[in-house]
C-alpha positions as CSV (number, residue, x, y, z in Angstrom):
1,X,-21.2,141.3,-14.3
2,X,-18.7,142.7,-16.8
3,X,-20.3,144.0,-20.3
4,X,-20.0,141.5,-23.3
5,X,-21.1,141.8,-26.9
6,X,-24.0,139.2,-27.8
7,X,-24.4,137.8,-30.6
8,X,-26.8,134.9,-32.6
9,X,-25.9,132.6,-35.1
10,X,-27.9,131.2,-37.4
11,X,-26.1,128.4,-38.9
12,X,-22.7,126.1,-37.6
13,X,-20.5,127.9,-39.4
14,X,-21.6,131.5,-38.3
15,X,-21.2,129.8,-34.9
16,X,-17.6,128.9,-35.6
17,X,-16.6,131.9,-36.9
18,X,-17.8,133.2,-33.7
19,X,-15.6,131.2,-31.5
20,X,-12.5,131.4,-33.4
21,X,-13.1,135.4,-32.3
22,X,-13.2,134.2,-28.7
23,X,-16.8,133.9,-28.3
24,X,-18.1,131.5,-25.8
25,X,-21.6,129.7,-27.1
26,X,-24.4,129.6,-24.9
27,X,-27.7,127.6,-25.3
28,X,-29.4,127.2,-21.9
29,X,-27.0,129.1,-19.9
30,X,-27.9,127.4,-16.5
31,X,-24.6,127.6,-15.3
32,X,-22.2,130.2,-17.5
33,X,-24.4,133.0,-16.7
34,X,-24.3,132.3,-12.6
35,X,-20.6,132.1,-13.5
36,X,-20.9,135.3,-14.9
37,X,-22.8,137.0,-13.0
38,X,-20.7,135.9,-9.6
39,X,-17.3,137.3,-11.4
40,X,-15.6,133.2,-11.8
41,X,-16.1,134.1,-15.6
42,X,-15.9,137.4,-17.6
43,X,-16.3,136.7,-21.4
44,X,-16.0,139.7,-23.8
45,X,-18.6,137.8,-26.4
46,X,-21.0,135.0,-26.5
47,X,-22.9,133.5,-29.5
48,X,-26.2,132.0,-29.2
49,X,-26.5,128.7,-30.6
50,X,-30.1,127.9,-30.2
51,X,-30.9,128.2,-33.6
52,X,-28.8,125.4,-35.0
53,X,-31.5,122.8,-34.7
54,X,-29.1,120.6,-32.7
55,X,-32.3,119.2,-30.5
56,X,-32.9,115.8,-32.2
57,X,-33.2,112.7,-29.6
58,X,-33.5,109.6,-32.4
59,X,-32.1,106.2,-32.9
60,X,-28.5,106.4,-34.4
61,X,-27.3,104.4,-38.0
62,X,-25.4,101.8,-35.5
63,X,-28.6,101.5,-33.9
64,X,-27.9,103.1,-30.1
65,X,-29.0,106.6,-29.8
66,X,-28.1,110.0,-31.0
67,X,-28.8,112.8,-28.8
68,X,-28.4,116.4,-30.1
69,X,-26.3,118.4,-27.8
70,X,-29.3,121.3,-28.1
71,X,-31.9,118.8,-26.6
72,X,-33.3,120.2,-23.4
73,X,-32.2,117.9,-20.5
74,X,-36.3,117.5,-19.6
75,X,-37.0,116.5,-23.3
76,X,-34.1,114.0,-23.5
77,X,-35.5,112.4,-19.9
78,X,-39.0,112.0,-20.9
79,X,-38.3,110.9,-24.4
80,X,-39.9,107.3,-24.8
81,X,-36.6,106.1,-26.6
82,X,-34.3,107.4,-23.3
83,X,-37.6,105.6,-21.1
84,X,-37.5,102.5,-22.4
85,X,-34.2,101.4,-23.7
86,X,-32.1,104.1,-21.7
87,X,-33.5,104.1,-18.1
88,X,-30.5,104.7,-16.5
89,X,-30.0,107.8,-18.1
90,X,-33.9,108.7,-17.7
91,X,-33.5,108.6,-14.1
92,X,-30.2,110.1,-13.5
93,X,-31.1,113.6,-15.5
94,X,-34.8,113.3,-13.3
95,X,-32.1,113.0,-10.1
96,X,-30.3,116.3,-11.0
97,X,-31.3,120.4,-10.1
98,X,-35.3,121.5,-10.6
99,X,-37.8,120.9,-13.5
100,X,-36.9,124.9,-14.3
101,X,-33.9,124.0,-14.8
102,X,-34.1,120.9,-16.6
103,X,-36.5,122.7,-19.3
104,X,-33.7,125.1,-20.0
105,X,-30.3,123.0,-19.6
106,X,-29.3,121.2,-22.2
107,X,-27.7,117.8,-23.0
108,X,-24.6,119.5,-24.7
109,X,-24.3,122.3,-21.7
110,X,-24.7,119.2,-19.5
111,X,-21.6,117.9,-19.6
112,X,-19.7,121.7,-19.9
113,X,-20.6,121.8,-16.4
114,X,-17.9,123.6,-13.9
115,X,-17.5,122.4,-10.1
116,X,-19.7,123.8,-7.3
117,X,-17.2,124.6,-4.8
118,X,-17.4,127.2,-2.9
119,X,-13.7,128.5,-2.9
120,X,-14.4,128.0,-6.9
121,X,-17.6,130.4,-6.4
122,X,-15.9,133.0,-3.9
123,X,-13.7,135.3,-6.2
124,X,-12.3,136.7,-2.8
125,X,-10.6,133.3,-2.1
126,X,-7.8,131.6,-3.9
127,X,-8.6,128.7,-6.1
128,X,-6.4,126.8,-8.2
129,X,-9.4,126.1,-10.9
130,X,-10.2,129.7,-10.9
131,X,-6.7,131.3,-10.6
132,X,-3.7,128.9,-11.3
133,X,-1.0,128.7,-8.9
134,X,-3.1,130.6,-6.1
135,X,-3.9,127.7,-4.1
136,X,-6.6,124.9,-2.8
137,X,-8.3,126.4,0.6
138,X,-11.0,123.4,0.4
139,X,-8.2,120.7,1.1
140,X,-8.0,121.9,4.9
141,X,-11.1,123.9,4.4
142,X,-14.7,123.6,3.7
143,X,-14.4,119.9,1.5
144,X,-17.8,117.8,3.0
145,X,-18.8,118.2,-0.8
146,X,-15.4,117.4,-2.2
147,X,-13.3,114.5,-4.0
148,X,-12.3,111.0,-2.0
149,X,-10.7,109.9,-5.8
150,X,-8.5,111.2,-8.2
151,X,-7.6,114.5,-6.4
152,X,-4.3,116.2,-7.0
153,X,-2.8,118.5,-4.1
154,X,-3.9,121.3,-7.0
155,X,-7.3,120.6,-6.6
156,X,-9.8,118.6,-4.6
157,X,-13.4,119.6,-6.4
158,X,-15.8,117.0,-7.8
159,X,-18.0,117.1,-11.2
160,X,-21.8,118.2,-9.9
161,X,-23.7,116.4,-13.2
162,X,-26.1,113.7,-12.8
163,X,-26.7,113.1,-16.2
164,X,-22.8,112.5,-17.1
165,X,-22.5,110.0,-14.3
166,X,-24.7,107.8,-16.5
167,X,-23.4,108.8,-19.6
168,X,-20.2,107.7,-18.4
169,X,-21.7,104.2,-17.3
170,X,-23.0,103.6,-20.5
171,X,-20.5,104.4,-22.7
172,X,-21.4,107.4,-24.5
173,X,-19.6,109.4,-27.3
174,X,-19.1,113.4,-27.5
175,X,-19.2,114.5,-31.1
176,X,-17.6,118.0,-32.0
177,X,-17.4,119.7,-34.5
178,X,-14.3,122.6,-35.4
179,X,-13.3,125.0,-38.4
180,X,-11.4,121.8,-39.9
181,X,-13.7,119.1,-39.3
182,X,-15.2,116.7,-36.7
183,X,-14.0,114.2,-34.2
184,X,-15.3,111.8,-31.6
185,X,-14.5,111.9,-27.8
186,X,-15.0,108.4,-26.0
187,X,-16.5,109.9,-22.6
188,X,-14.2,108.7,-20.7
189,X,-11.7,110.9,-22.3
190,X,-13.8,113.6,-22.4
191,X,-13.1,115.2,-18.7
192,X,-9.8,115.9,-17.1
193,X,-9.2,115.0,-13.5
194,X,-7.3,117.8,-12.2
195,X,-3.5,116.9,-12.1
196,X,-1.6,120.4,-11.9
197,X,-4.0,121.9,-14.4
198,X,-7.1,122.1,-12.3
199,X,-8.5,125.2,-14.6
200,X,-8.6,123.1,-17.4
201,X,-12.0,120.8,-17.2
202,X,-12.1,118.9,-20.5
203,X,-10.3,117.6,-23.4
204,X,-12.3,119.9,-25.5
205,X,-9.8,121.9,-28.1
206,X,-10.1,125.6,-29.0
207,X,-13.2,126.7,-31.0
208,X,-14.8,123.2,-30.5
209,X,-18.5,122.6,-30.3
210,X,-20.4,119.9,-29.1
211,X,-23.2,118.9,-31.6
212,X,-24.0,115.8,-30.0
213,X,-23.9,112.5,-28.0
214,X,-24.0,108.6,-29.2
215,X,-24.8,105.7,-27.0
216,X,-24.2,102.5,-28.1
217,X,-27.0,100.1,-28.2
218,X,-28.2,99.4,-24.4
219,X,-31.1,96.9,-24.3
220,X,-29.5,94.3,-22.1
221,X,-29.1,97.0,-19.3
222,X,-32.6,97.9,-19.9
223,X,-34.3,95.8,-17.5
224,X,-31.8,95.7,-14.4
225,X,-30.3,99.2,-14.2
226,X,-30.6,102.2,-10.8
227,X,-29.7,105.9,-10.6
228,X,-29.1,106.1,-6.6
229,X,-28.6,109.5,-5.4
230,X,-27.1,110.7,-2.0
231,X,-28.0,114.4,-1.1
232,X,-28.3,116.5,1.9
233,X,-32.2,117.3,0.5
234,X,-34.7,115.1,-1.5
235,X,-34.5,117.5,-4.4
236,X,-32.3,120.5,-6.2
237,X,-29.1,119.4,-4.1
238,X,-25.8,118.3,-5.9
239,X,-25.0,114.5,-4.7
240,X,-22.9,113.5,-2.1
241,X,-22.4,110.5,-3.7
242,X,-24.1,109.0,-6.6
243,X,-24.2,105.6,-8.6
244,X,-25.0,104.4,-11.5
245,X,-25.2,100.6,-11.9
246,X,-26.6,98.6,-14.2
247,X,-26.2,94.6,-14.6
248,X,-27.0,92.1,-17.9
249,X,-28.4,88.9,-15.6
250,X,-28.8,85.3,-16.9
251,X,-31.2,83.1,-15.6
252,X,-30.2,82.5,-11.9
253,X,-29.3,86.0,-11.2
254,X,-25.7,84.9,-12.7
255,X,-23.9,88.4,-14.1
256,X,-22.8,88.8,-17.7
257,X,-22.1,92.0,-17.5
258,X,-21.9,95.2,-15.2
259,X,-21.5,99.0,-15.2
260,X,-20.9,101.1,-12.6
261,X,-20.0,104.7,-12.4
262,X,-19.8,107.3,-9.6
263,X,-20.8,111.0,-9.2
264,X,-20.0,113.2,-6.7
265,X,-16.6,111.6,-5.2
266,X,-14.4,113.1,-8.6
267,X,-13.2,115.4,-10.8
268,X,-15.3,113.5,-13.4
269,X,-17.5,110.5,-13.3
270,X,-15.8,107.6,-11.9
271,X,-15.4,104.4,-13.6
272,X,-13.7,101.6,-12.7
273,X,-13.8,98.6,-15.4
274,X,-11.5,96.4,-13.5
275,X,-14.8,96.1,-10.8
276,X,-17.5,95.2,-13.5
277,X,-15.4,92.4,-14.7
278,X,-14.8,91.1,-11.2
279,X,-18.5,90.8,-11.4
280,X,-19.0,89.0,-14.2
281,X,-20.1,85.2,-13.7
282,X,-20.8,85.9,-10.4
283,X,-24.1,85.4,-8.7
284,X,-25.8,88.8,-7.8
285,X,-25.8,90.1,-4.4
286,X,-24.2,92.1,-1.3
287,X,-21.1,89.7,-1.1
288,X,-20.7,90.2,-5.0
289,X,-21.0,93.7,-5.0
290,X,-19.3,94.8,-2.1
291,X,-16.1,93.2,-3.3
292,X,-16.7,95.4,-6.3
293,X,-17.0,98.3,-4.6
294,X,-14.0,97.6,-2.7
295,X,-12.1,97.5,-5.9
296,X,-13.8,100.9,-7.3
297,X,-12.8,102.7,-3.8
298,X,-8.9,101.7,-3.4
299,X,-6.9,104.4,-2.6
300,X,-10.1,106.9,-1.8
301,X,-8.9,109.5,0.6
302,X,-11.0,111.8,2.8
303,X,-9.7,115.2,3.6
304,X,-11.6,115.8,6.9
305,X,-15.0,117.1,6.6
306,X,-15.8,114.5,3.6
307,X,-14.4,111.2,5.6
308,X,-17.5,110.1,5.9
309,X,-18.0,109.8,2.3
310,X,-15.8,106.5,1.9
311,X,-18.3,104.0,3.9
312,X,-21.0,106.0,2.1
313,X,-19.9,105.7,-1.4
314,X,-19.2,101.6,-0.7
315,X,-22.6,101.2,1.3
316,X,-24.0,103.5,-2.1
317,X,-22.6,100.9,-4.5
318,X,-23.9,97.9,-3.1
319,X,-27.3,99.2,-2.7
320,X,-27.4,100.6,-6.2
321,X,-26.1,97.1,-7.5
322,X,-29.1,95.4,-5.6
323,X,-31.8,97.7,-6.9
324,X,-30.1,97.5,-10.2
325,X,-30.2,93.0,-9.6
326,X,-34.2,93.7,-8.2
327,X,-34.9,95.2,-11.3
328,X,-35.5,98.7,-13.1
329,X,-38.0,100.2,-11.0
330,X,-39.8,102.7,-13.9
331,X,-38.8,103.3,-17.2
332,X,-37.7,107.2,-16.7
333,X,-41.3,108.1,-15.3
334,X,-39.6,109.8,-12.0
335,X,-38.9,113.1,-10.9
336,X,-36.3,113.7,-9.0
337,X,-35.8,112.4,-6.0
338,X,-38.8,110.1,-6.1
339,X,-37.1,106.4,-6.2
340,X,-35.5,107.3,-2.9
């Protein structure tokens, strides 16, 4: 690891006075400091930002929920406002790493996440992410983890967050604050796929902070919503493919509404709207949903080693959609792994 100067701030503007320097902040430092330590990244300074306070999970003025991007991933999954009116979320952070980790990670670092592949790891390999312009070994490489949507011949790596996935299926906001103000980021602008600019993971400008997250309000998902994960291991495994679905049902399991995001098959969590309102008005079940997952899944490409993941990510969807239709299994109350 190369040396760096460290430094704690002790209020938001300390902290961004720190990173218009070319500090990098660091809370939980789950996944900067491997980063670091491995060589992908070398900062000169960091800036702890523990001490901002930034850990509130409450109900927000519109009446959805504010979480502060300082909350502890563990905290924001047990909290009994993310159990009972945010399952989906609940679930989906409980699917993701270890309990170690969760206690330290936080909501804010959540979504700062960088990819897990290996050529992205391996600083004796190219990698467009890690060193623009040198080249993508994973497309005729080691890709069983990799992207079937939204690839670029730059850059075939997927998003590893749990947590996001759902974030993205529910419709959050990022909130950041810079030297000149604040602004809102509609998370589905938030992160980039990878185009020609693989290297570049969010929409995040410089010396921007994250200080927290908005979800609208979500009771009608509430009672019909499933986190399914695909892994190679029950726990602390990154998803082969993941889905987040959630459905508002009328009285003879009619659809009024659906959501449905993917992890593990892009850049960033995958959305497609055009699928939930295929569903609407329809009546629940495999027909239903594997029509939408046909939608979601046009023009998916496999790369060799991940082939497989197509049948598995449409097989995923429709068996996320009919938990989702059976109804919410617990209100947040699982570890991970456990409502496989």
């Amino acid at each position: 690891m190369n040396p760096f100067a460290f430094t704690q701030a002790r209020d938001l503007d300390g902290v961004l006075a720190a990173m218009a320097a070319g500090a990098l902040p660091v809370a939980g430092g789950t996944n900067l400091i491997d980063l670091m330590k491995e060589g992908v990244m070398a900062p000169s300074r960091l800036v702890d930002i523990n001490a901002l306070g930034l850990d509130k999970v409450e109900t927000s003025a519109e009446g959805g929920l504010r979480l502060g991007a300082l909350a502890r991933n563990a905290d924001t999954a047990y909290h009994p406002l993310v159990r009972t009116r945010y399952p989906l979320l609940s679930a989906a952070i409980l699917a993701g790493a270890s309990p170690q980790l969760r206690n330290m990670a936080t909501d804010g670092g959540n979504l700062m996440q960088r990819t897990r592949c290996v050529y992205f790891y391996d600083v004796g390999t190219p990698c467009n992410k890690r060193v623009p312009g040198s080249g993508c070994p994973a497309r005729d490489g080691l890709n069983r983890q990799h992207a079937i949507l939204g690839a670029s011949e730059h850059c075939i790596a997927t998003h590893p967050s749990d947590m996001c996935v759902a974030l993205r299926a529910l419709d959050a906001t990022v909130h950041v604050r810079l030297a000149g103000g604040t602004r809102s980021i509609p998370f589905a602008d938030f992160h980039r796929l990878p185009g020609d600019r693989p290297d570049i993971d969010n929409t995040l400008e410089a010396g921007e902070l994250i200080t927290h997250l908005t979800l609208p309000e979500a009771d009608r998902f509430a009672d019909h919503s499933a986190y399914l994960k695909v892994r190679d291991r029950l726990s602390y495994a990154f998803a082969l493919v993941s889905v987040a679905a959630a459905l508002d049902l009328a009285p003879g399991r009619r659809i009024r509404a659906a959501r449905i995001a993917l992890g593990g098959v892009a850049h960033k969590p995958w959305r497609v709207e055009e699928a939930e309102h295929a569903l609407a008005d329809k009546v629940a079940g495999d027909e239903a949903f594997g029509a939408a997952a046909d939608i979601i899944l046009r023009g998916a490409r496999g790369y060799g080693g991940n082939d497989f993941k197509i049948p598995l990510a449409r097989n995923a969807i429709v068996q996320a959609l009919g938990r989702a239709a059976r109804g919410t299994a617990d209100r947040g109350g699982m570890e991970s792994g456990e409502q496989e």
